[in-house]
C-alpha positions in Angstrom: 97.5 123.5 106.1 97.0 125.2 102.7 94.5 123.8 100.8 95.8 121.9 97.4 93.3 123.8 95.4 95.1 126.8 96.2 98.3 125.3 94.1 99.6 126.9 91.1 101.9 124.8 89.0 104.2 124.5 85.8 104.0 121.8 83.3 107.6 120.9 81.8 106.8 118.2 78.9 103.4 117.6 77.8 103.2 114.2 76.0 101.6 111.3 77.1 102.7 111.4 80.7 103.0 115.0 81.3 98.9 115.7 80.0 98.1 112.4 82.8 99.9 114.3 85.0 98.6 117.7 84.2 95.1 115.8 84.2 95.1 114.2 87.5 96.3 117.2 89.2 93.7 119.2 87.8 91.3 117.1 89.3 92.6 118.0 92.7 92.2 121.5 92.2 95.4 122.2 91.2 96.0 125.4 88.5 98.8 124.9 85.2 100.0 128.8 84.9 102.6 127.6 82.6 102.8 124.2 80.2 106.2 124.2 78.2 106.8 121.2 75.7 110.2 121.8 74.0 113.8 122.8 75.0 113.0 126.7 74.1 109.6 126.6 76.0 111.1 125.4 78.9 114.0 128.0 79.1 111.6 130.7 78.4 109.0 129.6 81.1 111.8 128.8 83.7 113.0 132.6 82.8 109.6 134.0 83.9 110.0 132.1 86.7 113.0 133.3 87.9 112.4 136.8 87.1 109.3 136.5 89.3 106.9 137.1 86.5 104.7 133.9 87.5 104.9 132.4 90.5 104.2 128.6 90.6 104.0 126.4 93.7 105.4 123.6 92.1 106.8 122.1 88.9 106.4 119.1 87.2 109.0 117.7 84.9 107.6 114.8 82.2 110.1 115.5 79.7 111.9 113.1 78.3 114.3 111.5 80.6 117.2 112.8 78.8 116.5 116.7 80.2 115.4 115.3 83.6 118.8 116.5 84.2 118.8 120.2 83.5 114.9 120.3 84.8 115.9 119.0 88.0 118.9 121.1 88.6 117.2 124.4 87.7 114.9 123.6 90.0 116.9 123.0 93.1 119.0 125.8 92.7 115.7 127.8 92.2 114.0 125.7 95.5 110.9 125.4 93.5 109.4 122.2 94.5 109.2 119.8 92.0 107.8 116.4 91.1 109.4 114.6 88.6 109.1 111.6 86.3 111.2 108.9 87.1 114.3 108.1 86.3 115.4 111.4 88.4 118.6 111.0 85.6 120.8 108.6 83.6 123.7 109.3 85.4 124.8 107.2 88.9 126.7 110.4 89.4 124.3 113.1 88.7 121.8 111.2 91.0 124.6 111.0 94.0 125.3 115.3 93.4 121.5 115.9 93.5 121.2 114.0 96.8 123.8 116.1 98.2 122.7 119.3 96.4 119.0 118.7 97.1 119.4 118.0 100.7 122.1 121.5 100.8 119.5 123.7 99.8 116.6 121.6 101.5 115.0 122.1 97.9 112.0 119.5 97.5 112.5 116.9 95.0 110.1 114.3 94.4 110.3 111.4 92.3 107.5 109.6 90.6 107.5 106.2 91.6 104.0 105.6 91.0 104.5 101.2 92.0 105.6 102.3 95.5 101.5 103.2 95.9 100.3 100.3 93.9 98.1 98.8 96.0 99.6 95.0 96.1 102.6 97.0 97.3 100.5 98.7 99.9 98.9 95.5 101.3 102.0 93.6 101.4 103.3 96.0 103.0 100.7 95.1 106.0 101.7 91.4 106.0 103.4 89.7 109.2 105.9 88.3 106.0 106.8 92.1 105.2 107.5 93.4 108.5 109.7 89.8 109.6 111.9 90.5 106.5 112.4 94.1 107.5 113.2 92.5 111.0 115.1 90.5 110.4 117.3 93.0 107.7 117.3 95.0 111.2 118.7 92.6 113.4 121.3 91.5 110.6 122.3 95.7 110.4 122.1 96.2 113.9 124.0 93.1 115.5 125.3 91.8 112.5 123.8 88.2 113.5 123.5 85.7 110.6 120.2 85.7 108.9 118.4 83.5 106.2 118.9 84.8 102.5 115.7 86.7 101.1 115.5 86.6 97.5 113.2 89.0 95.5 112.4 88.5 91.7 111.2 91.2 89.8 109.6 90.3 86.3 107.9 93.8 84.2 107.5 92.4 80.7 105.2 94.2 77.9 105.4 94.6 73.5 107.4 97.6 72.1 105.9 101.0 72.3 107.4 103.8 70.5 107.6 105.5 74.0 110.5 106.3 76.4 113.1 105.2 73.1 115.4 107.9 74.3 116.7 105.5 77.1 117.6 102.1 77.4 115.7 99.5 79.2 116.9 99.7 82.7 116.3 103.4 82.8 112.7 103.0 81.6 111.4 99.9 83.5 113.8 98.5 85.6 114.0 101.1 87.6 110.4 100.7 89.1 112.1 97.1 90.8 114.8 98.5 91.4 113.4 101.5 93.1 110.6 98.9 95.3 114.4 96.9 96.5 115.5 100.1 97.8 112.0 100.7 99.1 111.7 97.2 100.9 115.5 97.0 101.5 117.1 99.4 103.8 120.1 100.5 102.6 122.0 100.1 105.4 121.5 95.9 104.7 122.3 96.7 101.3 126.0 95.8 101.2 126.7 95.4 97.6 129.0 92.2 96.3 128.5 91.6 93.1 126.1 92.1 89.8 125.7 89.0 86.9 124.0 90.2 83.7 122.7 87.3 81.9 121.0 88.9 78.8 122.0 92.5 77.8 120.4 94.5 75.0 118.5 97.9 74.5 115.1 96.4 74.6 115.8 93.7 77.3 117.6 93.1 80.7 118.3 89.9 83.2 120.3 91.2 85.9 120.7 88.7 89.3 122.6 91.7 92.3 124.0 90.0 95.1 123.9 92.4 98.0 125.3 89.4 100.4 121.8 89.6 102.9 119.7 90.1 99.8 119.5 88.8 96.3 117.7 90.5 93.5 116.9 89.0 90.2 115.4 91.6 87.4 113.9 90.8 84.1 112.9 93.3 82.1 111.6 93.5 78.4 109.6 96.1 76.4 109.5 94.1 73.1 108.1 91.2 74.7 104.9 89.0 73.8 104.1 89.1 77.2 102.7 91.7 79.9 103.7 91.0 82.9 104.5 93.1 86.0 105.1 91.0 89.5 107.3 90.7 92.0 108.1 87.0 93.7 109.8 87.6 97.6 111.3 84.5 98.9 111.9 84.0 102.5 113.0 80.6 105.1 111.3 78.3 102.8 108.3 81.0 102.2 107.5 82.7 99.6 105.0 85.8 98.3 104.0 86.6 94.3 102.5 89.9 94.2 100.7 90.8 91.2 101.5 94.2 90.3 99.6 94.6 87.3 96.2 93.6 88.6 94.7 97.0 89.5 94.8 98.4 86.2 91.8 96.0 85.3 90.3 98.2 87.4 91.2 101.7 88.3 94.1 102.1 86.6 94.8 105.6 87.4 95.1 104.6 91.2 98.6 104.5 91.6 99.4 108.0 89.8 96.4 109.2 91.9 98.1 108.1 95.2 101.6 109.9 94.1 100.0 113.1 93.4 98.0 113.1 97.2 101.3 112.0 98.5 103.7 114.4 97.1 100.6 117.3 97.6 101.2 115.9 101.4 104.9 116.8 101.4 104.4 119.9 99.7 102.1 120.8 102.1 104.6 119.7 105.0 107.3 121.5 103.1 105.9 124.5 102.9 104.7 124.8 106.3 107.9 123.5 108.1 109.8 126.9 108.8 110.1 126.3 112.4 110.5 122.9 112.0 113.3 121.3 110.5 113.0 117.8 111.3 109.4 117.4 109.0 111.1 119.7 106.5 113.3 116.9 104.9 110.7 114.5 105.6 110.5 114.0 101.8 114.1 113.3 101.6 113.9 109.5 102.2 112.1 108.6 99.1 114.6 111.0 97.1 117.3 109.5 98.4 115.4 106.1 97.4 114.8 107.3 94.2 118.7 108.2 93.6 120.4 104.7 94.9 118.3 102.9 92.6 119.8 105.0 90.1 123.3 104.3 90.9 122.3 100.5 91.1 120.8 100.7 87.9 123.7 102.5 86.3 126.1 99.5 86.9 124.4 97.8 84.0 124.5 100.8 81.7 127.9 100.7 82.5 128.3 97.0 81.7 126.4 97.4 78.6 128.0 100.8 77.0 131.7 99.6 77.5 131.2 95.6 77.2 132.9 95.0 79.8 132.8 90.6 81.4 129.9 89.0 82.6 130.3 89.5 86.0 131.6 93.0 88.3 132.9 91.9 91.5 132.6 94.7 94.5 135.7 93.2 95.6 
């Protein structure tokens, strides 16, 4: 397995996120041949790519998430691996053609989700309560038997930063929650009925999705007095709160740590799966992830662009 140390990469945006990134990676050994900032940089740098004049192992896109777009799509058709800041795009459509084109070209795309490695996500996922939920969603998709509701309720609250303005709020924080449904959620049991939107606005969101097995309430504010990040998983009478905000008392680089060693992981499998197909798209589950919660997420922008009712019924 080739050492991480050994990687060379490309830096496409280097504000706040991108230097972390950048940072972090360093850390691990990991060489920046190329750091590109603005729109011209980034064409010029992804020119020298292509024309073979640097030679990168990886990229990793922390643009704004306007140009995740374009970022994204040059690098599949390229197949240069690439990490990138979530949302993977603003568009329910653009996420559904990457899926396809992504899995086409088997071109590694990996999407930083940093709460999927949070480590109240992590333990939880150890519970007895975690895996009878998932069994229970299993039994429902497999035999279709009736089950008990399960209810999640995602709350990620904080006050306004200038950050992230280029997107509303469902493209810069609800999509964590929404990404950690799709994570706990097959989407097989995911059979979508019907979205309510109780508040609506640029800064904040509270959104109750009824996916007839599961029910998902998200409230999400970044102008808020509050900070607050948790998750409340309901269940037969039971119920969970998982604080999700916790570790950064601590170590609050933990999370972003564990996404770099994982997607380092699936580069390394990636890169050494010639003969093997199967581990080759072993990345391709948390893309795919990372692209339905997109199109789920979209609904809202949807909603909120053309003022449409309260309520879209599936039906």
């Amino acid at each position: 397995m080739q050492s991480s140390c050994s990687y060379k990469a490309i830096l496409i945006g280097n504000g706040t996120m991108g230097q972390r990134h950048k940072r972090l990676f360093e850390e691990d050994g990991v060489e920046f041949i190329g750091v590109a900032d603005t729109s011209a940089e980034a064409t010029a740098l992804f020119k020298q790519v292509k024309a073979g004049k640097i030679m990168p192992d990886f990229a990793v896109v922390a643009s704004p998430a306007v140009a995740h777009d374009e970022y994204v799509k040059k690098c599949i058709k390229m197949k240069l691996p690439v990490l990138v800041e979530k949302p993977v795009s603003i568009s329910g459509m653009d996420a559904l053609e990457y899926q396809k084109l992504a899995l086409k070209r088997n071109a590694l795309v990996f999407v930083g989700h940093s709460e999927r490695y949070n480590p109240a996500i992590e333990e939880f996922a150890k519970t007895d309560f975690c895996k009878e939920m998932q069994e229970c969603l299993k039994s429902w998709f497999l035999q279709k038997q009736d089950v008990f509701p399960i209810s999640f309720k995602f709350t990620r609250t904080h006050g306004f930063s200038p950050r992230n303005r280029d997107v509303s709020v469902e493209y810069d924080l609800m999509i964590h929650d929404m990404d950690l449904l799709c994570l706990f959620v097959d989407k097989n049991a995911m059979m979508y009925n019907s979205l309510q939107c109780e508040e609506l606005s640029d800064d904040r969101i509270h959104a109750v999705y009824d996916f007839r097995t599961v029910k998902a309430e998200f409230i999400a504010d970044r102008n808020c007095a509050s900070d607050s990040r948790s998750v409340e998983i309901s269940m037969n009478g039971r119920s969970v709160t998982l604080d999700l905000g916790a570790y950064r008392k601590g170590n609050p680089a933990y999370a972003l740590q564990k996404e770099h060693q994982a997607f380092l992981n699936c580069l390394n499998s990636y890169k050494n799966s010639v003969q093997d197909e199967d581990s080759a798209y072993d990345w391709y589950r948390g893309f795919y992830d990372a692209c339905y919660a997109v199109v789920l997420v979209s609904l809202i922008g949807e909603m909120f662009k053309k003022g449409r009712a309260n309520e879209i019924d599936a039906k």
